[in-house]
C-alpha positions as CSV (number, residue, x, y, z in Angstrom):
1,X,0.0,0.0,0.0
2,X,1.5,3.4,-0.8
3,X,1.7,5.9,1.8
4,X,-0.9,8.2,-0.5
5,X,-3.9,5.7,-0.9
6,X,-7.1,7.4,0.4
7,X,-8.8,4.6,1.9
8,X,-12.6,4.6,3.7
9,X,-14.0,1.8,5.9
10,X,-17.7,1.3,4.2
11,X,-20.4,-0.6,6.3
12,X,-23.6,-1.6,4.6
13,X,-25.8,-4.5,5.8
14,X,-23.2,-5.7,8.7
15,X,-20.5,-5.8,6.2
16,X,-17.4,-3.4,6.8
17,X,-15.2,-3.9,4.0
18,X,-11.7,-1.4,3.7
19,X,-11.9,0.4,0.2
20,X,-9.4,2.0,-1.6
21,X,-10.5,5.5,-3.4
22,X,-8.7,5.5,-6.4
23,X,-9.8,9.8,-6.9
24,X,-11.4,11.2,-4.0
25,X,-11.6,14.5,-5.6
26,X,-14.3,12.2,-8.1
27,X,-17.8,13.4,-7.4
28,X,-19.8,11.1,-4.5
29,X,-22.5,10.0,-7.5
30,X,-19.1,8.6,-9.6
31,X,-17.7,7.1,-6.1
32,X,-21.0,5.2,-5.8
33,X,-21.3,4.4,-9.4
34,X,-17.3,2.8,-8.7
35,X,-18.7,0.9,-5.6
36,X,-21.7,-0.6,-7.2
37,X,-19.3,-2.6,-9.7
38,X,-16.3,-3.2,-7.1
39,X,-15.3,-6.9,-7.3
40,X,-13.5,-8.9,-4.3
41,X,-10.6,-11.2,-4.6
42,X,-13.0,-14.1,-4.6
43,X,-14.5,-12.6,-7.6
44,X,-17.8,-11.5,-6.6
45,X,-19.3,-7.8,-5.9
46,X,-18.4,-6.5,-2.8
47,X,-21.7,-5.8,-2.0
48,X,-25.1,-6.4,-3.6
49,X,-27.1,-3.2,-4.4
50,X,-30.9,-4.0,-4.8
51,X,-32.6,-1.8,-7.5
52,X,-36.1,-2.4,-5.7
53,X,-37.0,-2.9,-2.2
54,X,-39.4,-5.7,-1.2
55,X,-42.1,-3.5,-1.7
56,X,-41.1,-2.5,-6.0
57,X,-40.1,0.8,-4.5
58,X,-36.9,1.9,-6.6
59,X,-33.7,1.9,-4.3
60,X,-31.2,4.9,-4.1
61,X,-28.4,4.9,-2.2
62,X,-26.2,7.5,-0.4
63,X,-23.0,7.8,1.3
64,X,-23.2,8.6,5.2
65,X,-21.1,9.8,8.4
66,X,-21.6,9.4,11.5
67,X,-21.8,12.8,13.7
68,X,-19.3,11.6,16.5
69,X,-20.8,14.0,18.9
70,X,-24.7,13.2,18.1
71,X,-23.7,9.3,17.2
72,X,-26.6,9.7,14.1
73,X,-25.3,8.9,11.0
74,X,-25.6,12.1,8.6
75,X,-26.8,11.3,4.9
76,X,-24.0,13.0,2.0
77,X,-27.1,14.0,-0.3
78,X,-26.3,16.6,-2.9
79,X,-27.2,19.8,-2.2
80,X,-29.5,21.4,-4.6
81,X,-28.5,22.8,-7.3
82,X,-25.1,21.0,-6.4
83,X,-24.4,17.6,-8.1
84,X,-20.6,17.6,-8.1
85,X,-20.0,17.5,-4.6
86,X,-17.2,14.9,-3.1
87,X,-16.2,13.6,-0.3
88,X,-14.4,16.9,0.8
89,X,-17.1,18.7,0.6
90,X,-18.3,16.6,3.4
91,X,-15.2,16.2,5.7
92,X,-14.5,13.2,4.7
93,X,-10.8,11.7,5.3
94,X,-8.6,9.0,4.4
95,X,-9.0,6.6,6.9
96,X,-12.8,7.5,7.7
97,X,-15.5,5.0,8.2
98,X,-18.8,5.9,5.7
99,X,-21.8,4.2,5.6
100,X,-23.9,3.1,2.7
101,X,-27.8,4.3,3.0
102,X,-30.2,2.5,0.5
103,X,-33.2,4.9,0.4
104,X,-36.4,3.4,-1.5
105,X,-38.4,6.7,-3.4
106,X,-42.1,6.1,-4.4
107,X,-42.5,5.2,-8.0
């Protein structure tokens, strides 16, 4: 590992898996877009990304932090008007644990 790798601990579903950010200055939709086709050593997707929920609701999903003095787990959602924003823009640091939210929106 070389001593500039940006990496971020990513938890979804009981799964923590350490991820190396190949461009963290990438916008958050293009880091998600990265993580939804990231493939482990044993050949499989890191992690499975439903497109619908149980219900047929579509599935979005978000990157999140938690707010070490509230201990609630803030949702990185663009901010209008604002589509480019990246992990910076969100305090987010090598090293940092994120958290994948899957958000169903009506159809």
């Amino acid at each position: 590992m070389e001593a500039k790798d940006f990496l971020l601990d990513i938890v979804y579903k009981n799964k923590t898996v350490r991820f190396k950010v190949v461009n963290p200055e990438a916008p958050l939709a293009v880091l998600m877009n990265n993580l939804r086709h990231a493939i482990g050593q044993d050949g499989k997707l890191i992690f499975d990304f439903p497109s619908i929920d149980s219900t047929g609701a579509p599935m979005e999903y978000f990157f999140g932090k938690e707010d070490p003095e509230l201990h609630e787990i803030g949702v990185l959602r663009p901010r209008i008007g604002h589509t480019d924003q990246t992990l910076a823009d969100y305090n987010v640091k090598n090293g940092d644990m994120v958290h994948l939210i899957a958000d169903p929106f009506p159809g």
